[in-house]
TORTOR-34956 format. One record per residue (C-alpha): residue number from 1; residue in one letter; x, y, z. Coordinates in steps of 0.001 Angstrom, whole numbers, plus 524288, in hexadecimal, padded with zeros to 5 digits. Example, Ala and Ser with C-alpha at 12.3 -4.5 7.8 and 13.67 -1.06 7.14 Angstrom:
2
+-----+------+-------+-------+-------+
:  nr : rest :  east : north :    up :
+-----+------+-------+-------+-------+
:   1 :    A : 8300C : 7EE6C : 81E78 :
:   2 :    S : 83566 : 7FBDC : 81BE4 :
+-----+------+-------+-------+-------+
//
This chain:
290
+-----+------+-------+-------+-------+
:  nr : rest :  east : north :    up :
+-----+------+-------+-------+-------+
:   1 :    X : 80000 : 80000 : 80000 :
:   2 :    X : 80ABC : 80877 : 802B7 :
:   3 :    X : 8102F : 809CD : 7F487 :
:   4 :    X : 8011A : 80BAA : 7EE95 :
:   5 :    X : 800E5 : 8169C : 7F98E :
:   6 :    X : 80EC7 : 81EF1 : 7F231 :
:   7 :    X : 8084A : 81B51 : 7E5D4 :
:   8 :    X : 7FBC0 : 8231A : 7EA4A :
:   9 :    X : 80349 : 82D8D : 7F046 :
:  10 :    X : 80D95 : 82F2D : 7E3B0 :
:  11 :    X : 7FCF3 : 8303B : 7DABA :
:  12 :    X : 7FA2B : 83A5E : 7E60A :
:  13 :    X : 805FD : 84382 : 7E2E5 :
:  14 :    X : 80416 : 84165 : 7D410 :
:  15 :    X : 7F690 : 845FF : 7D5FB :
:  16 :    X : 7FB24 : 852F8 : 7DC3C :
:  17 :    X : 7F930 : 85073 : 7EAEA :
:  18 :    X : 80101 : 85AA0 : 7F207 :
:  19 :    X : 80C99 : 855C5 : 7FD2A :
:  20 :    X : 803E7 : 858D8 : 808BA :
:  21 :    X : 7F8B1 : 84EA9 : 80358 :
:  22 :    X : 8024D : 84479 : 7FF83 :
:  23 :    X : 80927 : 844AE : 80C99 :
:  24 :    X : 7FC7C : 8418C : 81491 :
:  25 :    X : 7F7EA : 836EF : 80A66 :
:  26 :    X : 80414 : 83045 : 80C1F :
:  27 :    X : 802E8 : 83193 : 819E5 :
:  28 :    X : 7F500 : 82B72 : 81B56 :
:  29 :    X : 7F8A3 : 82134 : 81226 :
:  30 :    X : 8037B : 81C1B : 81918 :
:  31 :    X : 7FC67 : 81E58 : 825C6 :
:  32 :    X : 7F0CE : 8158E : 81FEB :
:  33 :    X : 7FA70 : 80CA2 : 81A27 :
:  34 :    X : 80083 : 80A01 : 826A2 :
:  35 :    X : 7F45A : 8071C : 82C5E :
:  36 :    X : 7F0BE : 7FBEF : 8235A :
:  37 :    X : 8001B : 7F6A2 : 8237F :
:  38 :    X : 80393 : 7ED45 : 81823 :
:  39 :    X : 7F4BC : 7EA21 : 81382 :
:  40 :    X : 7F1B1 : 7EC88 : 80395 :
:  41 :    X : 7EA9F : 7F6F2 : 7FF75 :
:  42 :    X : 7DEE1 : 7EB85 : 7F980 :
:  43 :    X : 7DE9E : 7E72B : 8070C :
:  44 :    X : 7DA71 : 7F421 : 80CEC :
:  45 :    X : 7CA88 : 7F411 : 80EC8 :
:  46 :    X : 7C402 : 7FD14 : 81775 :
:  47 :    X : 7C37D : 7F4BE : 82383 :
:  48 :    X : 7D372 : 7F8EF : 8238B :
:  49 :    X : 7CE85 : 8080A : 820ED :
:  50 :    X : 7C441 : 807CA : 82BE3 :
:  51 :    X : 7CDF9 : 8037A : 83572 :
:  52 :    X : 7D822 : 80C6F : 8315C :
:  53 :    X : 7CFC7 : 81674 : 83229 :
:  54 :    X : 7CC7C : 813BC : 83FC5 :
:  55 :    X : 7DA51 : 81264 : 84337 :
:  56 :    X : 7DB99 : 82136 : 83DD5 :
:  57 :    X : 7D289 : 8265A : 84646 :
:  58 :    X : 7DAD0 : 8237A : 851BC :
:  59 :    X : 7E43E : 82E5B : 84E0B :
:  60 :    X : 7DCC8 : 8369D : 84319 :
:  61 :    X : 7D15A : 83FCF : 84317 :
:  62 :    X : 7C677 : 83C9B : 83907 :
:  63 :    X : 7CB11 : 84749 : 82FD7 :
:  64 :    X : 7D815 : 840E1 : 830BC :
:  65 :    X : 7D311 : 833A1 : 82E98 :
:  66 :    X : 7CB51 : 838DE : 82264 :
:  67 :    X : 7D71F : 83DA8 : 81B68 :
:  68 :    X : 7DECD : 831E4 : 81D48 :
:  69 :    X : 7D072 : 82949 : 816D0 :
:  70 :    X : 7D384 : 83351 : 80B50 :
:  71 :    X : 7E0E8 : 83080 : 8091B :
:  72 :    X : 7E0FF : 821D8 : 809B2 :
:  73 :    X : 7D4BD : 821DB : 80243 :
:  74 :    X : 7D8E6 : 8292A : 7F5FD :
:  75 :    X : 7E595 : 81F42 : 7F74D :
:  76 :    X : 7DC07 : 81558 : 7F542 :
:  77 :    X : 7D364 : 819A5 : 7EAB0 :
:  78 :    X : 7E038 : 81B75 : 7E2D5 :
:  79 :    X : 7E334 : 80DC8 : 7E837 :
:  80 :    X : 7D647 : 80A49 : 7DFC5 :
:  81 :    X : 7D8A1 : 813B6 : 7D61A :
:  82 :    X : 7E5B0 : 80C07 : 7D262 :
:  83 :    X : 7DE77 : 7FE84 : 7D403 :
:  84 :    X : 7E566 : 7FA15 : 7DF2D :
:  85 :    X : 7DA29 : 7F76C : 7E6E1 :
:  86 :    X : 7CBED : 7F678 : 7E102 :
:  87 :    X : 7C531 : 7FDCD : 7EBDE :
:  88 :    X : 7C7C8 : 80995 : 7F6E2 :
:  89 :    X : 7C4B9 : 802D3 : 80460 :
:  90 :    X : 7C3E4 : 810DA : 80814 :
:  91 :    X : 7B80B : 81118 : 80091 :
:  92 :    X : 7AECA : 80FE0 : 80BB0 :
:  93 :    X : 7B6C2 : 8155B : 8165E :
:  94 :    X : 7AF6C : 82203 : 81A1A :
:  95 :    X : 7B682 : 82F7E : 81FE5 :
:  96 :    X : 7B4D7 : 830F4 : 82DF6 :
:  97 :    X : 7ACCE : 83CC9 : 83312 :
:  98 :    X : 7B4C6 : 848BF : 83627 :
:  99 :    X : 7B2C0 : 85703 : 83A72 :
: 100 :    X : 7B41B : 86167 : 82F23 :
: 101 :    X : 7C37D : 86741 : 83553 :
: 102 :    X : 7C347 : 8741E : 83886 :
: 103 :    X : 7CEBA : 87ACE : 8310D :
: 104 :    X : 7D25D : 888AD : 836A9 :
: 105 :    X : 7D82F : 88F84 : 827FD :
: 106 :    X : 7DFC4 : 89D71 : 82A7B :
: 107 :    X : 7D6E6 : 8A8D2 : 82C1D :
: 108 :    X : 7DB2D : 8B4DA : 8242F :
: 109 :    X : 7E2ED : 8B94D : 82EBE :
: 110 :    X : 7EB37 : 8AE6E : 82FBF :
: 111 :    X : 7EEB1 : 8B035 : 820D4 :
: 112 :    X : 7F1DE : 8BE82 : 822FC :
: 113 :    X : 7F8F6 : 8BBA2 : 82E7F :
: 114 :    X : 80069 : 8B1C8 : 825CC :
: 115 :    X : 80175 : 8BD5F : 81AAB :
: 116 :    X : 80810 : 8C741 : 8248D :
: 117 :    X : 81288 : 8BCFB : 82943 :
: 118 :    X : 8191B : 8BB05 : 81DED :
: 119 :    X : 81DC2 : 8CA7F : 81A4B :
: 120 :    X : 82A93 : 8D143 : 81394 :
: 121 :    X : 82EAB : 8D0FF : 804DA :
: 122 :    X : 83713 : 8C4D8 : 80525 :
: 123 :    X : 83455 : 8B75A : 7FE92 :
: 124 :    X : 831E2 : 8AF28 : 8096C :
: 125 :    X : 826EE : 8B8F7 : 8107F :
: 126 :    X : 820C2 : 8BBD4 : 80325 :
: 127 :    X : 81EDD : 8AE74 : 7FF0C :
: 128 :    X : 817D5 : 8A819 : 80B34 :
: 129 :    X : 810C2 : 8B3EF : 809E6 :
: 130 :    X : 80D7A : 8B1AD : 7FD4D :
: 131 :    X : 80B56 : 8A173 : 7FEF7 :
: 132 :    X : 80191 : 8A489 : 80A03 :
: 133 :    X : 7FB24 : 8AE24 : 802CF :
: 134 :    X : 7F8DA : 8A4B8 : 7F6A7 :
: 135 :    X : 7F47A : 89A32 : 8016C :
: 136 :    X : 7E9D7 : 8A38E : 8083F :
: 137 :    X : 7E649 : 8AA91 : 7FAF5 :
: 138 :    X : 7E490 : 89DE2 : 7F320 :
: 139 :    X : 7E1DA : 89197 : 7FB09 :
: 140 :    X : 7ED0A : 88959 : 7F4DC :
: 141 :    X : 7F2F9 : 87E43 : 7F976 :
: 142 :    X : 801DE : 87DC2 : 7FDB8 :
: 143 :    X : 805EE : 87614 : 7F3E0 :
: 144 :    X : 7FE73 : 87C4F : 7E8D1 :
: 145 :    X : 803E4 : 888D3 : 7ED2F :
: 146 :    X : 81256 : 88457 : 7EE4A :
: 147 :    X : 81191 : 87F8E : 7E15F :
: 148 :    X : 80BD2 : 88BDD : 7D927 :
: 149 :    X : 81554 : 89031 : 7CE02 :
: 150 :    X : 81877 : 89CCE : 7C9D8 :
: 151 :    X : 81139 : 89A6C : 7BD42 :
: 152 :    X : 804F9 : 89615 : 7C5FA :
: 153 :    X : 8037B : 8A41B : 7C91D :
: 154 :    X : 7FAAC : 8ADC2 : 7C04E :
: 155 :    X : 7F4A1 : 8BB6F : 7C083 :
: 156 :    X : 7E743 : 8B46B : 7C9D3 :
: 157 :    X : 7EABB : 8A7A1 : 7CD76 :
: 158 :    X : 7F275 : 89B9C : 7CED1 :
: 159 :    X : 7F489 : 88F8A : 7C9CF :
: 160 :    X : 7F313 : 884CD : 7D675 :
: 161 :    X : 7F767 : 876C1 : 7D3E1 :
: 162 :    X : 7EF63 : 86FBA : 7DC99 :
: 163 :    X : 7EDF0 : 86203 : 7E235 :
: 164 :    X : 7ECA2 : 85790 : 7D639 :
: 165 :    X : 7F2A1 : 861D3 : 7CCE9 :
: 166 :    X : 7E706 : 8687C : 7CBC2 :
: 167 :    X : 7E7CF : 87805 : 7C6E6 :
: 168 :    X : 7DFEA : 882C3 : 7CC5B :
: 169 :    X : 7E208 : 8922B : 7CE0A :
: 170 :    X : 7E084 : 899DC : 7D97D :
: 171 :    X : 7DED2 : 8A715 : 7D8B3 :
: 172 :    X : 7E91A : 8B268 : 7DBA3 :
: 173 :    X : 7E302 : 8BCD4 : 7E495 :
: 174 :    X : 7E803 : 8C957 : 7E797 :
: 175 :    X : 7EEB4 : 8C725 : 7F27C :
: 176 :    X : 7F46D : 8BC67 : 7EDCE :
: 177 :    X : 7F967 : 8C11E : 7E031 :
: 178 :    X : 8002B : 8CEFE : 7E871 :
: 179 :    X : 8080B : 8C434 : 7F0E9 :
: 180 :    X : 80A56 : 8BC22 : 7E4FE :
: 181 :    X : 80F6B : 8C6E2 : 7DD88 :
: 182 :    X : 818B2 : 8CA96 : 7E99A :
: 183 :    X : 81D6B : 8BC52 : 7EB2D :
: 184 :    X : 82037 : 8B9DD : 7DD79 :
: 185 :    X : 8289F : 8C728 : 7DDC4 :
: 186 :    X : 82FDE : 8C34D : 7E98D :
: 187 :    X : 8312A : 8B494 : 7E523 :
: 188 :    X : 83942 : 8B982 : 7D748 :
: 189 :    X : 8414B : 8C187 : 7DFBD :
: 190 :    X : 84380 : 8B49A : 7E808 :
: 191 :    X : 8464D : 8AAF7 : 7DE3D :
: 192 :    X : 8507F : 8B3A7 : 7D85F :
: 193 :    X : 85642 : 8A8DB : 7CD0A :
: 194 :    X : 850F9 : 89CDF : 7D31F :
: 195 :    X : 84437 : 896A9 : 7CBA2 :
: 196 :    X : 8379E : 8919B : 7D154 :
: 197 :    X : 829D5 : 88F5A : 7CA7B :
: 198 :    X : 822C6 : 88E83 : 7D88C :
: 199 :    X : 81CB5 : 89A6A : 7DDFE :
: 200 :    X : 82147 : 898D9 : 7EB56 :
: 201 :    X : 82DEB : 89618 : 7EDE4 :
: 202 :    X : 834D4 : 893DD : 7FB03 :
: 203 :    X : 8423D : 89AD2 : 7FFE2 :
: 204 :    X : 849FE : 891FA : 7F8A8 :
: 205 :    X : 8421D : 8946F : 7EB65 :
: 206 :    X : 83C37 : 88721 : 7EA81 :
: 207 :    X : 82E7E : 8824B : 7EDB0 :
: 208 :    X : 82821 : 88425 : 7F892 :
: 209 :    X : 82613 : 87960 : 7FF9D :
: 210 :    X : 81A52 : 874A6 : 806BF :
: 211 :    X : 82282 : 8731F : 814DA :
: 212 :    X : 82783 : 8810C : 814FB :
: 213 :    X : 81A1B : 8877A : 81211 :
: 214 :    X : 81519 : 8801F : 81E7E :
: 215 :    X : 81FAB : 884B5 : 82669 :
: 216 :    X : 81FEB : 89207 : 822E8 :
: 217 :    X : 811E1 : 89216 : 825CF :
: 218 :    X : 811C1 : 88AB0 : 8323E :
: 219 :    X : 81CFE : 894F8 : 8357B :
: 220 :    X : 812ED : 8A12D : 832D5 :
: 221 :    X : 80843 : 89B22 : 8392B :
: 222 :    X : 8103B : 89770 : 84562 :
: 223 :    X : 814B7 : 8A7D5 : 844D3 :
: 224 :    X : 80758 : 8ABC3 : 84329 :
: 225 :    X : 800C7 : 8A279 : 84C75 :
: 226 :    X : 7F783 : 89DEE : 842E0 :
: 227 :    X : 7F3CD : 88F77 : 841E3 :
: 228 :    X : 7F998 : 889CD : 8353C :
: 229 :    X : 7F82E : 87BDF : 838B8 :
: 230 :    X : 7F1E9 : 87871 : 82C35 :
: 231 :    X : 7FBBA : 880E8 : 8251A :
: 232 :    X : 7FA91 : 8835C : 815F0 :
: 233 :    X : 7EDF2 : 87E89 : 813ED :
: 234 :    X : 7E7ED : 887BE : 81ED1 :
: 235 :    X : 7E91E : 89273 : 813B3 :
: 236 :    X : 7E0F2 : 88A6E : 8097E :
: 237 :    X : 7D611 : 888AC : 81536 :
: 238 :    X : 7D776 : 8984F : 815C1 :
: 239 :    X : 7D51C : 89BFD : 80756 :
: 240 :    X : 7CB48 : 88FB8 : 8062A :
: 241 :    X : 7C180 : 89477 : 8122A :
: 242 :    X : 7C420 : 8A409 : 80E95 :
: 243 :    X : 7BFEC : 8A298 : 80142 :
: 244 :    X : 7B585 : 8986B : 80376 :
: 245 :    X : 7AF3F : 8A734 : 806B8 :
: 246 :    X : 7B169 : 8AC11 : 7F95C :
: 247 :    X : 7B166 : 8A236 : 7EDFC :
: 248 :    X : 7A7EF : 895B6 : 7EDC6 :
: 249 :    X : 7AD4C : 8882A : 7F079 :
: 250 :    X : 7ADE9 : 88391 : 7E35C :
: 251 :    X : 7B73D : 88E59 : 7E144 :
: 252 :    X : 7BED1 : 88D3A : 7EB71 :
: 253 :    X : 7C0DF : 87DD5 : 7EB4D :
: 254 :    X : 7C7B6 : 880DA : 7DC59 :
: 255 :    X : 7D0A1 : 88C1D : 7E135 :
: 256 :    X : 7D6CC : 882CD : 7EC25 :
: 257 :    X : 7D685 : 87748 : 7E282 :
: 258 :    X : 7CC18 : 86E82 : 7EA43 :
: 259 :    X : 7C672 : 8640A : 7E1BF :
: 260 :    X : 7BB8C : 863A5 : 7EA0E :
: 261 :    X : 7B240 : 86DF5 : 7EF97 :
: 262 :    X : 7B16A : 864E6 : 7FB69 :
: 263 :    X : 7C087 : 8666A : 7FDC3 :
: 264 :    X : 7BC15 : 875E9 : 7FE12 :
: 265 :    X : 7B10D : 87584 : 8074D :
: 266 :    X : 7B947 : 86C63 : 8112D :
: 267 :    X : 7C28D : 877EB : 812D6 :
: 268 :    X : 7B6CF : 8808F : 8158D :
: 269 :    X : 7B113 : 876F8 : 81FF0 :
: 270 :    X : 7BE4A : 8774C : 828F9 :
: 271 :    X : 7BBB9 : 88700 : 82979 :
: 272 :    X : 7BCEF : 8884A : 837DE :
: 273 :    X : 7AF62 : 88B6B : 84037 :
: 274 :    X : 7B531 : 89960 : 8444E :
: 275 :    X : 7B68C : 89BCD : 83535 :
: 276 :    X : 7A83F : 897AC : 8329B :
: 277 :    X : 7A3BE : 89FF1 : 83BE0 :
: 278 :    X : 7ABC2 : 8ABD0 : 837E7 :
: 279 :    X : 7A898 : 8A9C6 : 82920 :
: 280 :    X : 79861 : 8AA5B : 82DD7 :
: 281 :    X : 797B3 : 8B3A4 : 83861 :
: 282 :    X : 798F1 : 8BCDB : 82D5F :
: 283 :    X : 78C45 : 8B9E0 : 8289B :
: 284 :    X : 77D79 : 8B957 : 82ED9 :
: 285 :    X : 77309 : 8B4A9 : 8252B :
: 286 :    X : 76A70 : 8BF2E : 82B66 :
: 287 :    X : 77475 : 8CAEE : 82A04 :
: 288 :    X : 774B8 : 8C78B : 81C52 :
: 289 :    X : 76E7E : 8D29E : 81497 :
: 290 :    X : 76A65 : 8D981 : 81F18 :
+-----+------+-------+-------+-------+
//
């Protein structure tokens, strides 16, 4: 089972999965192929699920639980898909009941808090300024962003890679394209004779890698004394739940590259109960029109 499993996972980073999701798949699969020891995959019915489910919910909450049924599920329909088994014993194993998470995003403050940290005219200051800027301003992923080429850029919007090598273009506000034009002014200036088709660069003119934009975030945060435990993707729940407010879903789930509108409206369920109330204290049906 273990060589099917780095056969799946080498099919997963052909099909554009980014670092971050290949890392936990590999994880759960060895955890689950630990579990059932040396037994083949044609052997594997869903007694042998049930009770390794079980034996999850010793350590794991529900939510927990449900991601790992994901993972070793799709590793099993592609187990089908290739004919190596006829059917998915996951088939009838159901996902256990869990409470919608409540996932605090950064309030406007805590972006222009972020904004004001970063200051002076040299590279390093004007590109995390820039980088969180493009984060809050455009709901990209880290990896989408750290990949964006010069040519990417036009006169409105950029061109985002996203997961499965799948195009889309987010748009280039104001703020953004100021910052932009101030980076990319600074960045020639910077790269003096050396060569790079990324848009962000790190101090040593190569790519920026997904490690050091954690830390130097995890640095701010620590500074600031706001919570950055869920790091990068905090600004995507930021520009998803403030623009919810402006553009309809079916919008919105294209500009942040979600396949599905129900990916979209699970970010809008985690908006934490003090941001509900906030968002409709603003409004009386009564006081409307009067």
């Amino acid at each position: 089972m273990r060589s099917l499993a780095e056969e799946y996972l080498l099919v997963c980073e052909s099909n554009g999965h980014s670092t971050a999701t290949l890392q936990t798949t590999k994880v759960i699969i060895n955890q689950f192929i630990k579990y059932v020891g040396d037994i083949d995959v044609i052997d594997v019915d869903t007694g042998l699920l049930r009770r390794w489910i079980l034996e999850q919910k010793k350590t794991c909450k529900a939510n927990t639980i449900n991601t790992k049924i994901i993972c070793v599920r799709s590793f099993f329909n592609w187990l089908v898909e290739e004919e190596i088994i006829d059917g998915n014993p996951f088939a009838k194993i159901k996902f256990l009941k869990a409470p919608a998470p409540i996932i605090k995003a950064y309030n406007s403050d805590d972006i222009n808090r972020m904004l004001g940290y970063w200051k002076g005219n040299n590279f390093i200051p004007v590109r995390n300024k820039t980088m969180i800027i493009m984060l809050a301003e455009t709901g990209v992923r880290s990896a989408e962003m750290r990949n964006i080429k010069l040519e990417d850029i036009s006169d409105n919007a950029i061109r985002i890679l996203g997961k499965g090598n799948k195009v889309r273009y987010v748009p280039i506000s104001k703020v953004l394209k100021l910052q932009l034009t101030k980076y990319l002014r600074i960045r020639k200036q910077y790269m003096e004779t050396y060569e790079s088709d990324l848009l962000f660069v790190s101090r040593y003119r190569k790519e920026v890698t997904r490690f050091a934009l954690i830390k130097l975030i995890k640095e701010m945060g620590e500074t600031l004394g706001i919570d950055v435990a869920n790091t990068i993707h905090n600004f995507r729940r930021f520009y998803i739940q403030d623009m919810i407010q402006k553009v309809d879903i079916y919008t919105l789930a294209k500009t942040v590259g979600h396949s599905k509108i129900t990916t979209t409206q699970r970010y809008l369920e985690s908006i934490a109960d003090e941001r509900v109330l906030q968002l409709t204290s603003k409004h009386s049906p009564l006081s409307s029109g009067r």
